[in-house]
C-alpha positions as CSV (number, residue, x, y, z in Angstrom):
1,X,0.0,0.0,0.0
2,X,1.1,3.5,-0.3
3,X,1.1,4.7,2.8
4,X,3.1,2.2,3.7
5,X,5.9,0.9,1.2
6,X,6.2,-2.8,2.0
7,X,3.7,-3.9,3.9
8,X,0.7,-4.9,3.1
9,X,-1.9,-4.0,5.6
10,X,-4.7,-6.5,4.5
11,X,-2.3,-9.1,5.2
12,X,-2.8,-10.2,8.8
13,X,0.7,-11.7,8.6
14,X,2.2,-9.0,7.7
15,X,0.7,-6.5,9.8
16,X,1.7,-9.2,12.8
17,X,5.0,-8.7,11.8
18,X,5.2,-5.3,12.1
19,X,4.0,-5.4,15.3
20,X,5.9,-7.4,16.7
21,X,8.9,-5.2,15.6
22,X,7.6,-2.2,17.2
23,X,7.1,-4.1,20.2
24,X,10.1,-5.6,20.5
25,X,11.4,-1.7,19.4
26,X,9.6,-0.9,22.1
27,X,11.1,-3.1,24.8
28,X,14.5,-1.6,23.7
29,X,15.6,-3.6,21.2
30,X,16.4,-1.1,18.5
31,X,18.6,-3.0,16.5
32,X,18.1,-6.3,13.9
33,X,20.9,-8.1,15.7
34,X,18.3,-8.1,18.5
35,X,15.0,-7.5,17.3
36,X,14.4,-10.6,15.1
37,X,11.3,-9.8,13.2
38,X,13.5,-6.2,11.9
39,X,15.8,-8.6,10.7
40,X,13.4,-9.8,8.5
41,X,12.9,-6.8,6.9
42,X,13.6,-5.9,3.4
43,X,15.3,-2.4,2.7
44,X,12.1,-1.1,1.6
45,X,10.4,-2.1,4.7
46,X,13.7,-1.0,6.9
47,X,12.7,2.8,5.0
48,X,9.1,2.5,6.2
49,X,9.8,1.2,9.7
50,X,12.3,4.2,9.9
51,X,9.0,6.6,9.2
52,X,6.6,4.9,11.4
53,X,9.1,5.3,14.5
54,X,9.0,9.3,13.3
55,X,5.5,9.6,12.7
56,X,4.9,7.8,16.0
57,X,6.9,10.3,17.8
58,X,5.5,13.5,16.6
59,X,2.1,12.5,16.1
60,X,0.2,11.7,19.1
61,X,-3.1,10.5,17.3
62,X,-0.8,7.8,15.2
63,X,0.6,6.7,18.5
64,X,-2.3,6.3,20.2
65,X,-3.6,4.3,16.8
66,X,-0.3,2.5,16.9
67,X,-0.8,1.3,20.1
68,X,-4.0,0.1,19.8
69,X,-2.8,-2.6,17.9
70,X,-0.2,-3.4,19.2
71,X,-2.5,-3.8,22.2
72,X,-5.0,-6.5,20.3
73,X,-1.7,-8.0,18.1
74,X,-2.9,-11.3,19.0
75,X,-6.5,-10.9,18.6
76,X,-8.4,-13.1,15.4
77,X,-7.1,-11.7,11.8
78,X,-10.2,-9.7,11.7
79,X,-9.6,-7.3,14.2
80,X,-5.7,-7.2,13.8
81,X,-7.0,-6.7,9.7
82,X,-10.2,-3.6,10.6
83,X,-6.9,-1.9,13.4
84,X,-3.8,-1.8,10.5
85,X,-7.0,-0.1,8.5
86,X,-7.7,2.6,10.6
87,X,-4.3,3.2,10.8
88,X,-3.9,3.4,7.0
89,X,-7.3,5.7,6.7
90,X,-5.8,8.2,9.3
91,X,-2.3,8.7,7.3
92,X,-4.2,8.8,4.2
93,X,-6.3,11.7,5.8
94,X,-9.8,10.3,4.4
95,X,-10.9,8.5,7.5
96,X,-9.6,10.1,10.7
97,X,-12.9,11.8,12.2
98,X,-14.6,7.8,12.3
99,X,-11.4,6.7,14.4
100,X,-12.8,5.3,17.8
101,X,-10.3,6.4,20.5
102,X,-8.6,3.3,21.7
103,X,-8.9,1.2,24.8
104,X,-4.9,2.2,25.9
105,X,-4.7,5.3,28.1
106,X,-1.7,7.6,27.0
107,X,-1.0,8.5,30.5
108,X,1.3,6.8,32.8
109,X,-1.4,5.4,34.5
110,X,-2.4,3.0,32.8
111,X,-6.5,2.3,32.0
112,X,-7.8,-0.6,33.6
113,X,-8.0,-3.5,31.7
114,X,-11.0,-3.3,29.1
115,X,-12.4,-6.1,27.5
116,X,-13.4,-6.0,23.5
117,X,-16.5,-7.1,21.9
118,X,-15.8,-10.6,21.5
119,X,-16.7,-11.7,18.1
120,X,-17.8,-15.0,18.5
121,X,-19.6,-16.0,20.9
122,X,-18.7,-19.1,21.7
123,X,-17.3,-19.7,25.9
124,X,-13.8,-21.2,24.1
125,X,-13.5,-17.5,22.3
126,X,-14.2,-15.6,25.5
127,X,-11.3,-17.6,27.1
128,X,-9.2,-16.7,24.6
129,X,-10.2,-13.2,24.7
130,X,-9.1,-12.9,28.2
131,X,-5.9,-14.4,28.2
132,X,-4.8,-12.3,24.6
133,X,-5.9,-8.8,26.4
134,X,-3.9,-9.9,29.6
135,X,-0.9,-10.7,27.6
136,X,-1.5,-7.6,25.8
137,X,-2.3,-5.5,28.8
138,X,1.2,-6.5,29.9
139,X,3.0,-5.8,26.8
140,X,1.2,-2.5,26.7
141,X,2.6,-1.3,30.4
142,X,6.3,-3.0,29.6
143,X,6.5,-0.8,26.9
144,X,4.8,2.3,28.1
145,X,7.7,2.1,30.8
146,X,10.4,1.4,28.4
147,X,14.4,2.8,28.8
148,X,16.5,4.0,25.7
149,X,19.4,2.5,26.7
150,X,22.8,1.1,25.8
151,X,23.1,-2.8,27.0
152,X,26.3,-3.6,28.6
153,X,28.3,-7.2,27.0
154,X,27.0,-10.4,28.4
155,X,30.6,-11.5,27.8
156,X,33.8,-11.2,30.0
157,X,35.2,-10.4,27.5
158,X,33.6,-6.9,25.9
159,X,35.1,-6.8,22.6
160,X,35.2,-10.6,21.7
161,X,31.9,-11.2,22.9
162,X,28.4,-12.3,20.5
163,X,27.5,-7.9,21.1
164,X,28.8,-7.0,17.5
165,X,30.0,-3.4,19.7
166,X,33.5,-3.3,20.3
167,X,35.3,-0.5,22.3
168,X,36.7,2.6,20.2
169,X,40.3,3.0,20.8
170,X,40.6,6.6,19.9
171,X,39.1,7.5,23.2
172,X,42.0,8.8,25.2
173,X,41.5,7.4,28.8
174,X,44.4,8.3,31.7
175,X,45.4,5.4,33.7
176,X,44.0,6.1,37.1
177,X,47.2,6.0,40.0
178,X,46.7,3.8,42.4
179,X,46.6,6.1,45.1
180,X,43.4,7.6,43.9
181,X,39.8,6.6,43.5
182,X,36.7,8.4,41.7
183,X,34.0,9.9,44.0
184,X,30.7,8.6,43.1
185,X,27.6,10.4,44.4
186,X,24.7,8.6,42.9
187,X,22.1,11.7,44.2
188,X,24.2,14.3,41.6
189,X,25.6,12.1,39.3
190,X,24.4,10.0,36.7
191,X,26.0,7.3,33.8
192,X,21.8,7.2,32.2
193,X,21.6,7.0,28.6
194,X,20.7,9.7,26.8
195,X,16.8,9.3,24.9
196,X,15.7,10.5,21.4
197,X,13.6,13.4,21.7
198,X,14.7,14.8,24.8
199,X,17.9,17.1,24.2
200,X,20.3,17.7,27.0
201,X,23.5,18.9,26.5
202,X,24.7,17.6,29.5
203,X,25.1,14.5,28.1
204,X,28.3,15.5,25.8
205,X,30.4,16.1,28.8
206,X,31.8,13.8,31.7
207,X,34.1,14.5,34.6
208,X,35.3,11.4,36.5
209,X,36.1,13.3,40.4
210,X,39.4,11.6,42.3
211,X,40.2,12.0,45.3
212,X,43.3,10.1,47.4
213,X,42.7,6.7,48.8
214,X,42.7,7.0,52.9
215,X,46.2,5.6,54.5
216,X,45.4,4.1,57.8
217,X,41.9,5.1,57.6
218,X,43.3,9.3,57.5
219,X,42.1,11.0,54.4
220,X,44.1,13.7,52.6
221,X,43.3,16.9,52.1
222,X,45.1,17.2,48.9
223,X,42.9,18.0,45.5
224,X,43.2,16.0,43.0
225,X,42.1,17.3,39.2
226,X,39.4,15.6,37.7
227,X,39.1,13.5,34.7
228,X,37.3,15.4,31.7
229,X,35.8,14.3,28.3
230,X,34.1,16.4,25.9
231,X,31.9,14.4,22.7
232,X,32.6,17.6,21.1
233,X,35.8,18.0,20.6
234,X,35.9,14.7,18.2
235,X,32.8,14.3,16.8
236,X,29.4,16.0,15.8
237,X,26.5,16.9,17.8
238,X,24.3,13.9,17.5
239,X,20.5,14.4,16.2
240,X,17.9,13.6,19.0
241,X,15.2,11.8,17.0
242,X,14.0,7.7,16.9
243,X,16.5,5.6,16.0
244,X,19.6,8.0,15.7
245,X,22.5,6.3,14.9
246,X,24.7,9.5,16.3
247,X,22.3,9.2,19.6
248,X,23.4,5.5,20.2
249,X,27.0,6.3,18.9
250,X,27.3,9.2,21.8
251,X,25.8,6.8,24.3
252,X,28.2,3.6,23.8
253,X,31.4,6.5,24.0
254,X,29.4,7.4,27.7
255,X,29.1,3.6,28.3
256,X,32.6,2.8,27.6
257,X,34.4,5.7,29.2
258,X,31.7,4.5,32.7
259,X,32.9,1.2,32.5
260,X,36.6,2.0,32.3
261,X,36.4,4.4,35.7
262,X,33.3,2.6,37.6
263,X,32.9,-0.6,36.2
264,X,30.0,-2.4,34.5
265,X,26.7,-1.7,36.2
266,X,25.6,-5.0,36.9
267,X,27.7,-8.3,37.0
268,X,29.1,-9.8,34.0
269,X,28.3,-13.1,32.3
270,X,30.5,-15.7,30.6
271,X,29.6,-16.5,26.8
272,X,27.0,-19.0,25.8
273,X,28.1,-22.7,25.8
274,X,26.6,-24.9,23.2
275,X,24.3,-26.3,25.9
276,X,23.1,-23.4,26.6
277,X,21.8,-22.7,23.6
278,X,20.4,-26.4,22.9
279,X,18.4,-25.9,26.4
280,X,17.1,-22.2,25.0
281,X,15.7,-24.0,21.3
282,X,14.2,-27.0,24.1
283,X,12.3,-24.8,25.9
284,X,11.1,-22.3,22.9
285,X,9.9,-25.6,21.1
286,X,7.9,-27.1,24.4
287,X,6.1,-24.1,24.2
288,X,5.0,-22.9,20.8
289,X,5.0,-27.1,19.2
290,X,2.6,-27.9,22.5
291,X,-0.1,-29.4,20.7
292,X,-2.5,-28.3,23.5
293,X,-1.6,-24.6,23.6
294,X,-1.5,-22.8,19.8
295,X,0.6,-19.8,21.0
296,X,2.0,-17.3,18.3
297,X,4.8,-16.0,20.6
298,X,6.7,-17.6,23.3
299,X,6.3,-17.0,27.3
300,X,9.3,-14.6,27.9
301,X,9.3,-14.9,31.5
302,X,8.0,-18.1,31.8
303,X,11.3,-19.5,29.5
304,X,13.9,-18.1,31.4
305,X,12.4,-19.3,34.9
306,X,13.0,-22.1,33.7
307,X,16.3,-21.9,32.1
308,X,17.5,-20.6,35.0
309,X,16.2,-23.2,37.8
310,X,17.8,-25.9,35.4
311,X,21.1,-24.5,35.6
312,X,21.2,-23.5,39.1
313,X,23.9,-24.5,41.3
314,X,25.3,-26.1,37.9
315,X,29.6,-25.9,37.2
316,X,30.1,-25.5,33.2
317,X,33.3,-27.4,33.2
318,X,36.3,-26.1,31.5
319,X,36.6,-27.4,27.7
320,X,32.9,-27.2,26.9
321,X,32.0,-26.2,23.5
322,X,31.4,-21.9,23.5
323,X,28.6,-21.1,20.6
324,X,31.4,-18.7,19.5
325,X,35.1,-18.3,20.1
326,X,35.9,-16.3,23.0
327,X,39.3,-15.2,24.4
328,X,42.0,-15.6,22.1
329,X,39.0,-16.9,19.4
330,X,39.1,-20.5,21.7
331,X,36.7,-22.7,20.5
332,X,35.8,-23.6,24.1
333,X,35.6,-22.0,28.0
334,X,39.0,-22.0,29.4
335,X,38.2,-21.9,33.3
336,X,35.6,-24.0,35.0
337,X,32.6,-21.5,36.1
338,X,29.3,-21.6,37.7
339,X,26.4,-21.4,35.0
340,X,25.4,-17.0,34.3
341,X,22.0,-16.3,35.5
342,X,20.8,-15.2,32.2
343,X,17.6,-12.4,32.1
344,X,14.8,-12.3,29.9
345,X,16.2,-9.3,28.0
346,X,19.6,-11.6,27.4
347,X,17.9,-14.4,25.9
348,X,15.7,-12.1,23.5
349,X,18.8,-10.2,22.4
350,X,21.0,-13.1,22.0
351,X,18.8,-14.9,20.0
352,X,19.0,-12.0,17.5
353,X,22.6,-12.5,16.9
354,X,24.2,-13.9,13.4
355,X,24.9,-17.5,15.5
356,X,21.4,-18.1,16.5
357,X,19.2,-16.6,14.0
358,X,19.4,-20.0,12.3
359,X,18.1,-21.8,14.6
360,X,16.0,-19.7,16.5
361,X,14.3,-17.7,13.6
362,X,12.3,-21.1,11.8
363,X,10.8,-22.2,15.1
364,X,9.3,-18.3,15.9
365,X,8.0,-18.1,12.4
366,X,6.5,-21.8,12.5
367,X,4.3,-20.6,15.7
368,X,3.0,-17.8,14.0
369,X,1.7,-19.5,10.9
370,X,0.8,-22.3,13.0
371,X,-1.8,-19.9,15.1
372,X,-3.0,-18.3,12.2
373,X,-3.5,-21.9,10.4
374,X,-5.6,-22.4,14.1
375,X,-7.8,-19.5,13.7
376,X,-8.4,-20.2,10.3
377,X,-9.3,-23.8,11.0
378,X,-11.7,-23.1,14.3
379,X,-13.8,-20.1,12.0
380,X,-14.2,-23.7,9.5
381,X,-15.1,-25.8,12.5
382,X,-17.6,-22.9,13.1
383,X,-15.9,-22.2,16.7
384,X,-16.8,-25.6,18.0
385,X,-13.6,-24.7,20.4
386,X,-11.7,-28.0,19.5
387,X,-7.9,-27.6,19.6
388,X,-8.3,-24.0,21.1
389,X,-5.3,-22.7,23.2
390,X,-5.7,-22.7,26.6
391,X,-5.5,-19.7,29.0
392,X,-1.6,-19.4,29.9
393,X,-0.4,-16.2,31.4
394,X,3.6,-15.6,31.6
395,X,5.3,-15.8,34.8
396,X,6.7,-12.9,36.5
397,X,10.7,-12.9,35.7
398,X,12.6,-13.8,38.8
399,X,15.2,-12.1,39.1
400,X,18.9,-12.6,39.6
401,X,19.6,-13.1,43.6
402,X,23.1,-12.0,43.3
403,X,22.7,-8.6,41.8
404,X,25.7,-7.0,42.9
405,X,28.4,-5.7,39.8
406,X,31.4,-7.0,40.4
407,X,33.7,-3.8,41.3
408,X,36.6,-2.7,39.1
409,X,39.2,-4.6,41.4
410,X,37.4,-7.5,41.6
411,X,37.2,-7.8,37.8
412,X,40.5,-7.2,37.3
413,X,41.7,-9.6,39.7
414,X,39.4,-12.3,37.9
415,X,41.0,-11.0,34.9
416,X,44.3,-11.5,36.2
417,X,43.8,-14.7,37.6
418,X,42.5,-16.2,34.6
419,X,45.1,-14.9,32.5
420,X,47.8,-16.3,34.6
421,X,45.9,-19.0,34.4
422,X,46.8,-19.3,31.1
423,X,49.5,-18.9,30.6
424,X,50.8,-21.8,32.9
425,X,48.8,-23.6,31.0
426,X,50.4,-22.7,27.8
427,X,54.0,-23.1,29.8
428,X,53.0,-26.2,30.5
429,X,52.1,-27.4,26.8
430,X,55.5,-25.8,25.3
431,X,57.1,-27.6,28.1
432,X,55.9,-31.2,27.0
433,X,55.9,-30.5,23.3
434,X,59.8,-29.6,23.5
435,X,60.4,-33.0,25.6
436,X,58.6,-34.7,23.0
437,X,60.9,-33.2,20.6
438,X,64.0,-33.7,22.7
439,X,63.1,-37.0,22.7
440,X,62.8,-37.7,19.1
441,X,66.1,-35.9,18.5
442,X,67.9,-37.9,20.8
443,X,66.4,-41.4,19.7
444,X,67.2,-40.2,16.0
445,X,70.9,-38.6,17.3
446,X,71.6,-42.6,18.9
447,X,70.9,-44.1,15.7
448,X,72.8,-41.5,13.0
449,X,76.0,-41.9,15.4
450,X,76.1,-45.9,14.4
451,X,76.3,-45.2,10.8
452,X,78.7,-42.2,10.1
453,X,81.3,-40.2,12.8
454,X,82.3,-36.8,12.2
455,X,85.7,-35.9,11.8
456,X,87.0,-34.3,15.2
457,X,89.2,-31.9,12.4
458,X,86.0,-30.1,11.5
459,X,85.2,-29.7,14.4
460,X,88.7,-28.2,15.5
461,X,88.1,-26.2,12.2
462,X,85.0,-24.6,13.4
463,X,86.4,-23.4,16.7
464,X,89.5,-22.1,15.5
465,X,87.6,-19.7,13.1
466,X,85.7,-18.6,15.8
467,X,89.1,-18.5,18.0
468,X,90.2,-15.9,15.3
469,X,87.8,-13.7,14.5
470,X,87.4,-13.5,18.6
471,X,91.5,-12.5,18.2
472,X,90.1,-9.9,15.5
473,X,87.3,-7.9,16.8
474,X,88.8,-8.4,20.9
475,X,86.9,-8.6,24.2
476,X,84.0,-6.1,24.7
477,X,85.2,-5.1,27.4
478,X,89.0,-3.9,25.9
479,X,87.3,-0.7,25.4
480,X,86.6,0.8,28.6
């Protein structure tokens, strides 16, 4: 359609797909290495996706519109079909004084929940009314309460980790002494991402304070000069709108230059292991190939509950298979380690990467056709209710018990440990590979000595030439 290049908004598959992008936009995931249904997206539709985030900005009857159905996503094709065409008739201009006002408040307080006219009539359909607008009604206040922010690595490793974003090594950072430490007050400082539409300036500078470390629990009165960085000075002002590339760039030099001074905000997490992501697939397929429960998406929270409870308390031995190479591009984990506790958010951004997609990206789109093949079938059956999905709400995420960043010392000593670490290892392999060799030498030397003998002249030959040019050139030390 021409209002919207690429998608075609009588297409309930379609239209799906574009909300589930914006909902996953919504979340935070801004990118198509971890928003899976924008990597799906053809550069036509990557153009149009780019104007709906604009349009949805400045226009507040389009977001409201917008959000209505994203709201009912999950409803039957009809209404997901009758919502992308409002939509469509208020861009075009030729229908926007029929537009009902949508169920969604606006506001931060949400509207209680409102059911729809249901459709059919049938008990089955009422079920599944209530359990789409709960699911819904939660997606709608996850999103309304959504950060633009920068996600830190899950790796240990920042710039060898699955996150595509390494560090930029033109950002001049001083080596802090270690004598001093940086002055952190959380109630007048900040290390927040900066968010499109809302221009602050303040955001281009930083100043890391120091002051002297305490000896014997005295602190000095000495000032210390603080650290400063200005974005300015190397690179142009970035543009505040929806999906600003110059915005994120501004926000990962902020991240990196925190990171290096106070260390990562919350504790890192080693790199997947091949298990890891066999158990992920396992649990996406028990829930969207369940032949009792047709569900077009997967239960976020309820998958990494149980991802988690499975590898609690579990050690990931060293030598197990890494999904992709990590320090020094090892095929496998180097150091035995308890299994990460992995968040929702982790799982639905890893699955986005170049690794997964794969894997991952068949079994999503299986589950939606399959539901959409499930509606078409039960409007056949004439809503006898055979087969229908049953009501299934998500689980509340638990979160990780051990919240607590690791400080900067603590990581470095890790760090260090690890690397050292290392390196006896690799002491250790030189050291038997050159026995090996020592010992092949020797067995060969034995067995060349029965066969020919050197003349002890050549030899004698050899060392006087050496003898002489030593007579030539004279002891280093003749000339002092």
């Amino acid at each position: 359609m021409s209002a919207f290049p690429g998608f075609d908004l009588t297409d309930v598959l379609s239209i799906r797909l574009l909300a589930q992008a914006l909902t996953l936009y919504a979340e935070g995931h801004h990118r198509s290495s971890n928003n899976f249904a924008i990597s799906r997206f053809n550069n036509v539709q990557r153009s149009t996706f780019r104007r709906i985030l604009g349009h949805w900005q400045q226009d507040h009857g389009f977001e409201r519109l917008v959000r209505q159905l994203l709201y009912h996503q999950h409803h039957n094709d009809g209404v997901v079909v009758r919502l992308a065409g409002e939509i469509q008739s208020y861009v075009e201009g030729t229908n926007s004084a029929k537009i009902a006002q949508p169920t969604l408040a606006s506001s931060a307080a949400m509207a209680p929940l409102k059911f729809v006219e249901i459709i059919n009539n049938s008990y089955n359909d009422y079920l599944q009314e209530i359990e789409r607008q709960i699911v819904a009604h939660i997606l709608a206040n996850e999103a309304h309460n959504v950060e633009y922010h920068v996600e830190e690595s899950d790796s240990d490793w920042e710039t060898e980790s699955e996150n595509g974003d390494q560090d930029d090594e033109e950002i001049a950072m001083p080596l802090l002494h270690d004598d001093y430490e940086v002055i952190w007050n959380e109630k007048t400082m900040h290390r927040k991402a900066a968010r499109p539409g809302l221009p602050d300036p303040s955001f281009y500078k930083i100043e890391i304070h120091l002051r002297k470390k305490a000896v014997n629990g005295v602190r000095s009165q000495e000032s210390v000069p603080s650290i400063k960085f200005d974005y300015l000075e190397n690179h142009k002002e970035p543009t505040w709108e929806i999906a600003s590339k110059s915005l994120y760039k501004m926000n990962q030099w902020r991240n990196q230059i925190f990171r290096n001074y106070l260390g990562n905000k919350r504790p890192t997490r080693g790199p997947y292991l091949v298990v890891e992501q066999k158990l992920i697939i396992d649990l996406l397929r028990q829930q969207l190939e369940d032949p009792l429960k047709v569900r077009p998406a997967p239960r976020w929270g309820r998958l990494i509950n149980a991802y988690n409870r499975l590898l609690q308390d579990v050690i990931q031995k060293k030598g197990s298979r890494l999904v992709q190479s990590g320090v020094k591009n090892k095929p496998v984990l180097d150091y035995d380690r308890a299994a990460p506790w992995r968040s929702k958010g982790a799982i639905q951004t890893i699955i986005g990467k170049q690794t997964w997609k794969n894997l991952i990206n068949p079994i999503l789109e299986a589950a939606i056709k399959r539901r959409a093949q499930h509606d078409v079938d039960r409007k056949e059956r004439g809503s006898t209710g055979r087969g229908s999905p049953e009501i299934s709400e998500d689980e509340e995420e638990i979160l990780n018990p051990n919240p607590v960043p690791k400080s900067k010392e603590e990581i470095k000593e890790l760090a260090g440990k690890r690397r050292k670490q290392r390196q006896l290892e690799e002491m250790k392999n030189r050291r038997h590979s050159q026995m090996a060799v020592n010992s092949t030498e020797e067995e060969g030397g034995e067995e060349e000595s029965t066969e020919e003998e050197e003349p002890p002249k050549k030899k004698q030959k050899r060392g006087s030439r050496k003898d002489k040019d030593t007579d030539k050139r004279g002891p280093l030390g003749d000339k002092d």
